[in-house]
N, C-alpha and C positions, 0 to 999 in steps of 0.2 A: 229260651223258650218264651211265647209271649204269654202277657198278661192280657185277661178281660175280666173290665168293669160288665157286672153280670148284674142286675138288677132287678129285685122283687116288687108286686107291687100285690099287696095284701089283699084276703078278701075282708069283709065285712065281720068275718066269726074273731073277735077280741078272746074271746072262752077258750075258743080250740087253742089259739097261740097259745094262753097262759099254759093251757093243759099237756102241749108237746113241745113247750120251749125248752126242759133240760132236755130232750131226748136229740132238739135240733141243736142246742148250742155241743153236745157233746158228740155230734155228729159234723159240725163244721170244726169243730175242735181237732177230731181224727186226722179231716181231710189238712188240716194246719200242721200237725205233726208230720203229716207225708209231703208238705212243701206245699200243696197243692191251693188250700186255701191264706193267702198271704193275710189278709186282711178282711172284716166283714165285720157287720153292726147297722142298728135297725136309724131309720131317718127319726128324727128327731118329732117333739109333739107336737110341735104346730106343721108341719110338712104330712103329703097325703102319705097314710101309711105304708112301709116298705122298709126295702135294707137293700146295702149295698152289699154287693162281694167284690171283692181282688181273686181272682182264680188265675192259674198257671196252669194251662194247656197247652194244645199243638196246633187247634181248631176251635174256631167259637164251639160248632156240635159240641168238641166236648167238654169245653168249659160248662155248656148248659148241663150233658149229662153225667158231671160231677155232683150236680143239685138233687137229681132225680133220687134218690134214695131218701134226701133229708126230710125229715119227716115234716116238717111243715107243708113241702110237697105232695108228700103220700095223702095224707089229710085233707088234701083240696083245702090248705089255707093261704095258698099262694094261688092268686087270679091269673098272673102273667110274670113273663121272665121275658128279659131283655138283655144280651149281653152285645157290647162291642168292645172290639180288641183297643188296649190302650198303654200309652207307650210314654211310661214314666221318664222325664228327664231333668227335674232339678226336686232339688230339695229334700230333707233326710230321707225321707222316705225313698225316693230313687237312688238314693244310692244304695240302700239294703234288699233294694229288691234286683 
C-alpha cells in the first residue's frame, strides 16, 4: 500500500494547539495503532510552523481524509494540508515500513 508524506501547515492560533494537542496526539496515536499513521511530529522551532505525517493509504484523497477527524483539524488549527505520495527506499526506516 503506498505511503504519503501528508503535511500541515499551522494556523497562527499557538493556544488552540496547546489546548487540543492531547486529544490530536491521541487521535494520530489510534490512526498508528491501526497501521495507518506510520510516523508524524511537528517541524521543529525555527522552521514555519507544521508537522509532518507518514500515512498508509490507497489514494492521496484518502491519506488527507484520514486527517479530517484529527482535532487540530476540526478546530481550524490547521491552515492547509498537502500530501504527496512517497516511496521509501533506503535506510531503517524503509525497511520497516
Amino acid at each position: 500500500m503506498p505511503v504519503f508524506a501528508v503535511i500541515y501547515t499551522y494556523t497562527d492560533d499557538t493556544a488552540g494547539r496547546d489546548e487540543h494537542r492531547p486529544a490530536h496526539k491521541e487521535y494520530l496515536g489510534a490512526l498508528g495503532d491501526r497501521g495507518v499513521n506510520l510516523c508524524s511530529g511537528p517541524f521543529g522551532p525555527d522552521e514555519a510552523p507544521g508537522a509532518l505525517l507518514l500515512i498508509r493509504a490507497d489514494t492521496k484523497e484518502e491519506a488527507v481524509r484520514h486527517t479530517e477527524d484529527d482535532p487540530f483539524r476540526r478546530h481550524s488549527l490547521v491552515g492547509a494540508v498537502t500530501a504527496w505520495e512517497w516511496t521509501p527506499m533506503l535506510g531503517r526506516l524503509a525497511a520497516e515500513i
